[in-house]
N, C-alpha and C positions, 0 to 999 in steps of 0.2 A: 185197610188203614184209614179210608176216608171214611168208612162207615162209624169204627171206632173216636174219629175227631168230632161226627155229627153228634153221637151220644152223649158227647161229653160237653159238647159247644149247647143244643137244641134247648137242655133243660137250663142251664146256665142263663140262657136269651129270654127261658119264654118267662122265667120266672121274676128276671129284670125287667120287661115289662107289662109284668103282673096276670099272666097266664096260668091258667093251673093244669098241671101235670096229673095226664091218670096215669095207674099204674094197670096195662096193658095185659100185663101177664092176667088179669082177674079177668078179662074179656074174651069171649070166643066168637071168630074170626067166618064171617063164610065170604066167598069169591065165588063167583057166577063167570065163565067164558069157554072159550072155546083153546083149545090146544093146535100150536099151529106145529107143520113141520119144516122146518127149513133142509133144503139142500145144499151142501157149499161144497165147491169143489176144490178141488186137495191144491197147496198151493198157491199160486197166483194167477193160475187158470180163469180164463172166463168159463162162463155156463157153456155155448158153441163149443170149447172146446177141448171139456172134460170128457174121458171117461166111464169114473168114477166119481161117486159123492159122501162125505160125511153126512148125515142123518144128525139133524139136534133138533130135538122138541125144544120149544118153549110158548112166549106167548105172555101179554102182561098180566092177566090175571092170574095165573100159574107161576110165575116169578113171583108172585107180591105173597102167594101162599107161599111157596117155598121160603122166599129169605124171612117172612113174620114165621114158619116154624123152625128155621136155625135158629131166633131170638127166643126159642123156650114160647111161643104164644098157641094155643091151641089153636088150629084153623081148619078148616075142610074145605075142599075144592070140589063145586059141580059142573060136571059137563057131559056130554055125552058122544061117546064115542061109538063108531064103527064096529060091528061085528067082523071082522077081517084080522089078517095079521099086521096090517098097519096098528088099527085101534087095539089088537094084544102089545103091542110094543111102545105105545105111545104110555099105555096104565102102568106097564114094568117097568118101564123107563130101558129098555133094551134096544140100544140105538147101533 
């Protein structure tokens, strides 16, 4: 919902004082970083004294691709991963 306010507030501001608006979608997007993996454990658990872990990739250069390609903008994401089953899982997103 805050994203949908920004949309509609940003271009409204930038154009009040006297910014000009590209239109994004005509741009293609590259991101350079690395993928990190977090472990978080289930609950309210501390790290000491889990178990078990959720697995979530993320990482801000991989975030910034992702949500600019929910907005329709062409983007590509470089990094390089691990030949292992970690780096298959991080490319599939199979967490």
């Amino acid at each position: 919902m805050i994203s949908i306010i920004l949309l509609i507030i940003i271009p409204i501001l930038a154009t009040y004082f006297g910014f000009r608006i590209i239109n994004l979608k005509m741009k293609n997007v590259v991101t350079f970083g690395e993928i990190m993996l977090r472990l978080a454990p289930q609950g309210f658990l501390r790290f000491s004294q889990a178990n078990s872990f959720d697995v979530i990739y993320g990482g801000g250069e991989s975030n910034v691709a992702v949500s600019l390609a929910n907005y329709g903008i062409p983007v590509q994401f470089v990094t390089r991963l691990p030949k292992n089953d970690i780096g298959s899982c991080a490319q599939d997103g199979n967490a």
